[in-house]
KEKOLNU-512909 format. One record per residue: y, x, z of N, C-alpha, C in turn; residue in one letter. Coordinates in steps of 0.001 Angstrom, whole numbers, padded with zeros to 6 digits, always signed. Example, Ala and Ser with C-alpha at 12.3 -4.5 7.8 and 13.67 -1.06 7.14 Angstrom:
<atoms>
-005690+013190+007800-004500+012300+007800-003300+013200+007800A-002250+012850+007080-001060+013670+007140+000030+012900+007870S
</atoms>
This chain:
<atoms>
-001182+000833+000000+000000+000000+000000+001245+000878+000000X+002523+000223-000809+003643+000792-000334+004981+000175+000060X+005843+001042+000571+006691+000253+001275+007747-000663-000030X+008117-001674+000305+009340-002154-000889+010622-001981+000150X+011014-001802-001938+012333-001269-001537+012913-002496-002444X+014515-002691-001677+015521-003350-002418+016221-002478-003895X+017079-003367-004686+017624-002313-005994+018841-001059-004790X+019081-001232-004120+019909+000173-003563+018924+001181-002978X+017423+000676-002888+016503+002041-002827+016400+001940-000639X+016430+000694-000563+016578+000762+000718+015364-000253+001231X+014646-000043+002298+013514-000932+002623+013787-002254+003099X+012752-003006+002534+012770-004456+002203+012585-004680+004411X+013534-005667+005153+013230-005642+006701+012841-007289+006606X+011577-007936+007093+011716-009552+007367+011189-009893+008809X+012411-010363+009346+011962-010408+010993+011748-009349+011889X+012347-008386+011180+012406-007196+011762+011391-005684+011642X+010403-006440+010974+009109-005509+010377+009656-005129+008588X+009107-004076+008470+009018-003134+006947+008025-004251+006282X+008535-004135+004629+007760-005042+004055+007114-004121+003037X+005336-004140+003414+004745-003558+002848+004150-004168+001090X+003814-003629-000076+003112-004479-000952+001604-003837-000915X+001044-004550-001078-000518-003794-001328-000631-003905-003018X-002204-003509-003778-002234-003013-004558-002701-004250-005234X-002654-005568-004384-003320-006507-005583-001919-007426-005392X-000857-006966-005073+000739-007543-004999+000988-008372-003960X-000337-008586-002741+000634-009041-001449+001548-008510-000769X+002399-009294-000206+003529-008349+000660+003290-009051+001490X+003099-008038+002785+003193-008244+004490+003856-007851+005199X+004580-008588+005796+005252-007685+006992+004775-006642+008002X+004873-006095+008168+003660-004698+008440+004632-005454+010296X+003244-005456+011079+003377-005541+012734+003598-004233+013416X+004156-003222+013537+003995-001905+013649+003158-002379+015011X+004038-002673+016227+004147-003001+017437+002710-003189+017338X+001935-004261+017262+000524-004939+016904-000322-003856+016948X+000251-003275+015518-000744-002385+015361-001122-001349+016518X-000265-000723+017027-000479-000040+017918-000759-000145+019461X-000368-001540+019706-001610-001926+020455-003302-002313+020579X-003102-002659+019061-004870-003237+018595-005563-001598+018560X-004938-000335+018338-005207+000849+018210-005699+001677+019376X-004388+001733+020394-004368+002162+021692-006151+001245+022127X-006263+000145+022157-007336-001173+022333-008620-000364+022367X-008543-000138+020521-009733+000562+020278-010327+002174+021031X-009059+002978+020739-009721+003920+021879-009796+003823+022835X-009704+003070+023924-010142+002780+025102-011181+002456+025049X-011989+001747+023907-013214+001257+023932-013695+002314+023720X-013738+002662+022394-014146+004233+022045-014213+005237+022981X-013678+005217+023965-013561+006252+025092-014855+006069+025964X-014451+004518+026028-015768+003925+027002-016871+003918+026260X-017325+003978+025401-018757+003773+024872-018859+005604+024390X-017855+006401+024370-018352+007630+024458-018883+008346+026266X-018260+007925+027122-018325+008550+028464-019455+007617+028682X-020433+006497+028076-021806+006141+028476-022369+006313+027856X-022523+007229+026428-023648+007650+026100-023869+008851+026643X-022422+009763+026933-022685+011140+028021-023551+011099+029314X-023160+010025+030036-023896+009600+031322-025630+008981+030776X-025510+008564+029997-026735+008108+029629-027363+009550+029216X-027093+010268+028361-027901+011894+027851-028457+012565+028995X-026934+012534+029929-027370+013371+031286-028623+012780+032401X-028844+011305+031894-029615+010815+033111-030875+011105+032442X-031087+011316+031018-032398+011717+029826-032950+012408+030322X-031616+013748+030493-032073+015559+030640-033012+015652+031693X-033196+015178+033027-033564+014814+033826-035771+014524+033494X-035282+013648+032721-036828+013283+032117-037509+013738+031249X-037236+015008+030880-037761+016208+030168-038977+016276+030587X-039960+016334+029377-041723+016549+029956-042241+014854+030211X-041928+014127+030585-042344+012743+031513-042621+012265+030138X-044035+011567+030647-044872+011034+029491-044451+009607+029758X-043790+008858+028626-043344+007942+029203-044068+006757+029113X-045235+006591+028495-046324+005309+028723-046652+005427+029948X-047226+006459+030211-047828+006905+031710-046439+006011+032936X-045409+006398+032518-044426+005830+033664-044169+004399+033384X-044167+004005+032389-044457+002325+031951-045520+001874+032923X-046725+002615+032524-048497+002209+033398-047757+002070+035163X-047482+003121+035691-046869+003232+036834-045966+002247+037495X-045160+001929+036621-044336+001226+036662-044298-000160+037006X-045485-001241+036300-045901-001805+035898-047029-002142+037309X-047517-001102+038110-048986-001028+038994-047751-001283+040334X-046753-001139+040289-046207-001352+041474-045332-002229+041450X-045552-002605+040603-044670-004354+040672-045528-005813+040929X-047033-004679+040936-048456-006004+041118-048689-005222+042390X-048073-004529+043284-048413-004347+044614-047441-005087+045314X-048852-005926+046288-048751-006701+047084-049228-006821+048147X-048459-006880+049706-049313-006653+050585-050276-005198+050446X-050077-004007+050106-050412-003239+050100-052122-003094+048947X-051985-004084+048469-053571-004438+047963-053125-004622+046073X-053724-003885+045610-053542-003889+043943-054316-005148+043610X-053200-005753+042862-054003-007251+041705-054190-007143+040774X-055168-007603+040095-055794-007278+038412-053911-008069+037734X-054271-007103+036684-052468-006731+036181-052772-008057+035478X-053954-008120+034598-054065-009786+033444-053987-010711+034371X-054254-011061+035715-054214-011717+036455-052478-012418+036678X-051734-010963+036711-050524-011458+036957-050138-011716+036149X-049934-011110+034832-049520-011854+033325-049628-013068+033226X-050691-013162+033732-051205-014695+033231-050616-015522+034160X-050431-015252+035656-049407-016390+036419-048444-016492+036248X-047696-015137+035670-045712-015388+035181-046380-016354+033623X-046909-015767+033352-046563-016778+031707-046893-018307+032084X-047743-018335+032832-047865-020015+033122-046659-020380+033575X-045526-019834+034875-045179-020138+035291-043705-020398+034685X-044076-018992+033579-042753-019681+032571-042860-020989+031560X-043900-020942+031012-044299-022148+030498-043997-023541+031377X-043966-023425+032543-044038-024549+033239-042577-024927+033578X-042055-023680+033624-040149-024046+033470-039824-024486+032309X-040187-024133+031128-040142-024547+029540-040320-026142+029452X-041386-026199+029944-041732-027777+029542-041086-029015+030635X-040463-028386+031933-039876-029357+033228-038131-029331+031718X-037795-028347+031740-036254-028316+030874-036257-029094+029484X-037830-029688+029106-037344-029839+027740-038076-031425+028111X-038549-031635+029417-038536-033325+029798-037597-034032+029495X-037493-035773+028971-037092-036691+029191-035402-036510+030082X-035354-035958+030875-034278-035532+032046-033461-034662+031464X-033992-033710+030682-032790-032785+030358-032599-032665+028854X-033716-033288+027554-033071-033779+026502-031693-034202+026288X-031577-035834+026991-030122-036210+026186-029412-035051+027024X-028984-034675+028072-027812-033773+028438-027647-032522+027156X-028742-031819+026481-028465-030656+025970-028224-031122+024845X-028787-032139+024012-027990-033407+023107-026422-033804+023059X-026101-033978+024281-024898-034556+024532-023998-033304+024290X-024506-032245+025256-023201-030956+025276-023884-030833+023546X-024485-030662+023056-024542-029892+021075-023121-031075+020365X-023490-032258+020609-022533-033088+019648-021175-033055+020373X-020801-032471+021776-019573-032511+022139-019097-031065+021378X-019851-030179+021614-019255-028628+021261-018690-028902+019652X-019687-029594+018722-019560-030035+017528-017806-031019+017548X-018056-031956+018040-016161-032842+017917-015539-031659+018674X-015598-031104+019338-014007-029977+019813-014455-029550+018028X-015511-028403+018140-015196-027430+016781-015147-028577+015232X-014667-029658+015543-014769-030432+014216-013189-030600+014313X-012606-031097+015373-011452-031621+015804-010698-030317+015528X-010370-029223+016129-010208-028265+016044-009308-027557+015047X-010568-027259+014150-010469-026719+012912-009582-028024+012126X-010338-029469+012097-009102-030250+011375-008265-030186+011560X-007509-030319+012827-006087-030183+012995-005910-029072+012394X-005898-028064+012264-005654-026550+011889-005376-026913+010380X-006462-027558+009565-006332-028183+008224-005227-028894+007815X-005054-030061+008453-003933-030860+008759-002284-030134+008716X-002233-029347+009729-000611-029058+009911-000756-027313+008874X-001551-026957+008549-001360-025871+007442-000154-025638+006442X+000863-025012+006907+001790-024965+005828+001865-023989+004601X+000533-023423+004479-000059-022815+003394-000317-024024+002020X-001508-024897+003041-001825-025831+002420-000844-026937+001543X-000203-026808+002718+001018-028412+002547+001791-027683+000919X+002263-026330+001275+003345-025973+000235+002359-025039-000739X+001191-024959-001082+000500-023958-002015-000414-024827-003034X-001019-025693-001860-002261-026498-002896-001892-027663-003238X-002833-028282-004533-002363-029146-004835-003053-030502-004632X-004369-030411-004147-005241-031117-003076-004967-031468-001742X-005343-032613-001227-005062-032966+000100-005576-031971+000781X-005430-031933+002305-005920-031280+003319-007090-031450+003562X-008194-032847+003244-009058-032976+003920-010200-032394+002742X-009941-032823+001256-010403-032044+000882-010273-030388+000398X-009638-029635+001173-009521-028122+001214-010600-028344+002712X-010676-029067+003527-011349-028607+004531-012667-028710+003881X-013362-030243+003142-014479-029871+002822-015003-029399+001791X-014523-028704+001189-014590-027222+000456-014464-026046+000917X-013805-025634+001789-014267-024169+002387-014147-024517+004177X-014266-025641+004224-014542-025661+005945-015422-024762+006916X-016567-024527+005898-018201-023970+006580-017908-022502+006142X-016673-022083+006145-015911-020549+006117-015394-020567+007458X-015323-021226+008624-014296-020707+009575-015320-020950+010819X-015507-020680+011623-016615-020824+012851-015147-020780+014496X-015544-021328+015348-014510-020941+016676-015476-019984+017559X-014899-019038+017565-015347-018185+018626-014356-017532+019463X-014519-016955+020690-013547-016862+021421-012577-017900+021846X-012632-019445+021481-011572-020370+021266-010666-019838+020307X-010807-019518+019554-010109-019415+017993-010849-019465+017232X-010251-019939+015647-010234-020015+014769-010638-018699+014012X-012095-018051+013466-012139-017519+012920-012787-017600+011324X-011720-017091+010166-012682-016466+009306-013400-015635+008395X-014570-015941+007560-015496-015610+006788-015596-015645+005575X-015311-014369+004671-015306-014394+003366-016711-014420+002615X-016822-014733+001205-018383-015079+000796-018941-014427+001125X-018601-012963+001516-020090-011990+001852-020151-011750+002952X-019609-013158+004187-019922-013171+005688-019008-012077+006431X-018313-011160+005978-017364-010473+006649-016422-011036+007385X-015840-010509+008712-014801-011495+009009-013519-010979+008376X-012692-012095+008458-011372-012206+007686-010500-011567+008527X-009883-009984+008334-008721-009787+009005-007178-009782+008880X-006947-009578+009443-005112-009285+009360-004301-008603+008548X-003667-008768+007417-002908-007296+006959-001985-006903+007712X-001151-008208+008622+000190-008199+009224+000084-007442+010439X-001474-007649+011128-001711-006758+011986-003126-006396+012191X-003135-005100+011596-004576-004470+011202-005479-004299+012650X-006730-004808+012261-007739-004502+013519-007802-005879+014057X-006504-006930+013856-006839-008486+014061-007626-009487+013608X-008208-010730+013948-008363-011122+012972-007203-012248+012599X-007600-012555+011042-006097-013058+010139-006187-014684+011288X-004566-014917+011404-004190-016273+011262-004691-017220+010340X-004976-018417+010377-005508-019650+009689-004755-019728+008521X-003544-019759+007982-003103-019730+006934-003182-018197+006165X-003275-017058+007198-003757-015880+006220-005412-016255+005639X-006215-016455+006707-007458-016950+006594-007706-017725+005254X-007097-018686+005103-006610-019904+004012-006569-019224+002463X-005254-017893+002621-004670-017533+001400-006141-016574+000954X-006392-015963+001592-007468-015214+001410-008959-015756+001073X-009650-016775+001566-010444-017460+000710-009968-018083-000358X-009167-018989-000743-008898-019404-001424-008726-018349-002803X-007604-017432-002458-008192-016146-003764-009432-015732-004543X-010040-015694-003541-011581-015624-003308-012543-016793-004732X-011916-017890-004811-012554-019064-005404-011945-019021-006916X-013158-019015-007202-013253-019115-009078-012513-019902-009708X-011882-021100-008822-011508-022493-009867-010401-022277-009066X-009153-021389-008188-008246-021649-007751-007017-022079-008070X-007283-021564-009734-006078-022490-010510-006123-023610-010980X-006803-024514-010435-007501-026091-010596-006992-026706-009315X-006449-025809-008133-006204-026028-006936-005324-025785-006638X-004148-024646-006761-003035-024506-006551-001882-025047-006948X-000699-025070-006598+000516-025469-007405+001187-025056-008192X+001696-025476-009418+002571-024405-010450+001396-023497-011287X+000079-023745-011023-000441-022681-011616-000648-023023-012868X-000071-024402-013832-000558-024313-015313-002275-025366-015482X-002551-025117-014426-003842-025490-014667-003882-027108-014434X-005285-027598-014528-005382-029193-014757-006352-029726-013090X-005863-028956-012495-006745-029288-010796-006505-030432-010516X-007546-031147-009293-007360-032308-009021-005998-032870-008440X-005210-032118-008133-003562-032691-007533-003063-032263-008762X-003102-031699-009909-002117-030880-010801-001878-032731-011706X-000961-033068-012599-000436-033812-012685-000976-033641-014891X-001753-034588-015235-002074-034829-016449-001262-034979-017396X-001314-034364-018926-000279-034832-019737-000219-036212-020389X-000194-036634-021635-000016-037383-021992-001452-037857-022763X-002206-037261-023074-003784-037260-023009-004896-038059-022162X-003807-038142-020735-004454-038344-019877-003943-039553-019362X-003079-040259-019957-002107-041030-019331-001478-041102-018219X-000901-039883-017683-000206-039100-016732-000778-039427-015511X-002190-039412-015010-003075-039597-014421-003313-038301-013609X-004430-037919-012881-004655-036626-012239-005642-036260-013361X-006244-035278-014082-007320-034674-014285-007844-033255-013558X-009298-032976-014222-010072-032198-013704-010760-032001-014907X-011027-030117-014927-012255-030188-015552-013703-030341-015263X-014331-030661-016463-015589-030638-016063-015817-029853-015159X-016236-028390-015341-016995-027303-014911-016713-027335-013347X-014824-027681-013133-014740-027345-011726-015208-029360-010980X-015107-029930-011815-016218-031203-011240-017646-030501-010643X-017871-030239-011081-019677-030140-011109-019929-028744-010456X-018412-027958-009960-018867-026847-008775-018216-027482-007192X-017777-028512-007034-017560-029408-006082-018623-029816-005398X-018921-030034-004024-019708-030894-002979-019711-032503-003155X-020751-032864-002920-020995-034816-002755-020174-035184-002672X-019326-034466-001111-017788-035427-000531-016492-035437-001489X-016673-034310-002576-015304-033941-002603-015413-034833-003979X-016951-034838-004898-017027-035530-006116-016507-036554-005603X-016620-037552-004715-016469-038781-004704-015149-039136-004312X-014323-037988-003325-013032-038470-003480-012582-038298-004434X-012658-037477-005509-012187-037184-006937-012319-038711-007643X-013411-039098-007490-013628-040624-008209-012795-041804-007921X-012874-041795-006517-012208-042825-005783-010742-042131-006567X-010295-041405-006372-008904-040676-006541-008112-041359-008119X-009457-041502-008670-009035-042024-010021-009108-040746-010827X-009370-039713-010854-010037-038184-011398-010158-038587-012799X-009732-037571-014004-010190-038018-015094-010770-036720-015314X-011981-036713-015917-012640-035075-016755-011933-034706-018270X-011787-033694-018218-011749-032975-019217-012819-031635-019803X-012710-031585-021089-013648-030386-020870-012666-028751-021248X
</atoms>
């Protein structure tokens, strides 16, 4: 990426950050601040997962020579001492596994079905609710596409998962979606947004101003100033979205 400059050769400032372009022509406001906290972040971690593999090597050095099945076997003979008296080891296997089995099957009784039922379809309306609203007040969406909100959600909805209580997402090859504005983050919902959406083959069927004949883009006179669509991007659409296209009054083209 490089920095932009204005025509007097002077750097582009928005909100107080340098405005960077990258090489496929986004411009971001570069977070310096951000960045160098998400940085400082990382080596601290880095620090910490180096000073426990040191402590971990040093506790190794120690076990130089030690056959370590033999200390498994050992290991294993004194956890079946009881009362000073050794128990056949299959003996005990066999009472933990029953006894886990027997917790298995009391948790998956009549009694605790609907509850683990109930919390799956509640976790489901927060992460349904959620993410819609997020869909909903998108001012990516509102001012970029030319489709409603609900169908941009069910077209790339099953791209964003909540973890942490946020909004995260997932580009086609499952990577998560990060930040340019502040590197090491992950992206905001409308960066999230601009970035799949790039991503999609038919985006000029979907956007605004782009020339193209998408389901919000506005038909010529062919069409009797109707909405059209082409075929191809008909028939790379989901169940839900064909049918609002229909209902919509959608005309094909090829």
């Amino acid at each position: 990426m490089k920095l932009k400059l204005d025509d007097g050769g002077h750097a582009v400032i928005t909100d107080g950050k340098p405005v960077y372009v990258y090489a496929d022509g986004k411009e971001v406001a570069f977070d310096a601040h951000a960045a160098t906290v998400t940085i400082a972040k990382q080596n601290t971690e880095a620090k910490g997962h180096r000073e426990a593999r040191e402590a971990a090597e040093a506790k190794l050095t120690g076990l130089d020579g030690l056959d370590i099945e033999e200390a498994r076997r050992a290991i294993a003979t004194v956890k079946n001492f009881d009362d000073k008296k050794l128990v056949d080891a299959g003996e005990v296997d066999k009472m933990k596994s029953e006894a886990v089995n027997a917790a298995l099957k009391a948790f998956e009784t009549d009694k605790y079905k609907p509850l683990a039922k109930k919390a799956e379809s509640l976790e489901q309306q927060i992460r349904d609710e959620k993410i819609g609203n997020a869909f909903a007040r998108s001012k990516y969406i509102a001012e970029k596409m030319s489709i409603p909100s609900d169908m941009v959600q069910s077209r790339f909805g099953h791209q964003l998962k909540i973890e942490d209580g946020r909004i995260i997402g997932y580009d086609l090859s499952g990577n998560r979606i990060f930040s340019r504005a502040k590197p090491g983050e992950p992206a905001e919902f409308d960066e999230v947004m601009e970035t799949i959406v790039d991503q999609y083959p038919y985006k000029d069927n979907i956007l605004k101003g782009s020339g193209a004949t998408g389901s919000g883009a506005k038909g010529g006179a062919a069409s009797g100033g109707g909405k059209t669509m082409t075929r191809a991007h008909f028939e790379s659409l989901g169940v839900s979205e064909k049918s609002e296209a229909m209902r919509s009054g959608v005309k094909l083209s090829d």
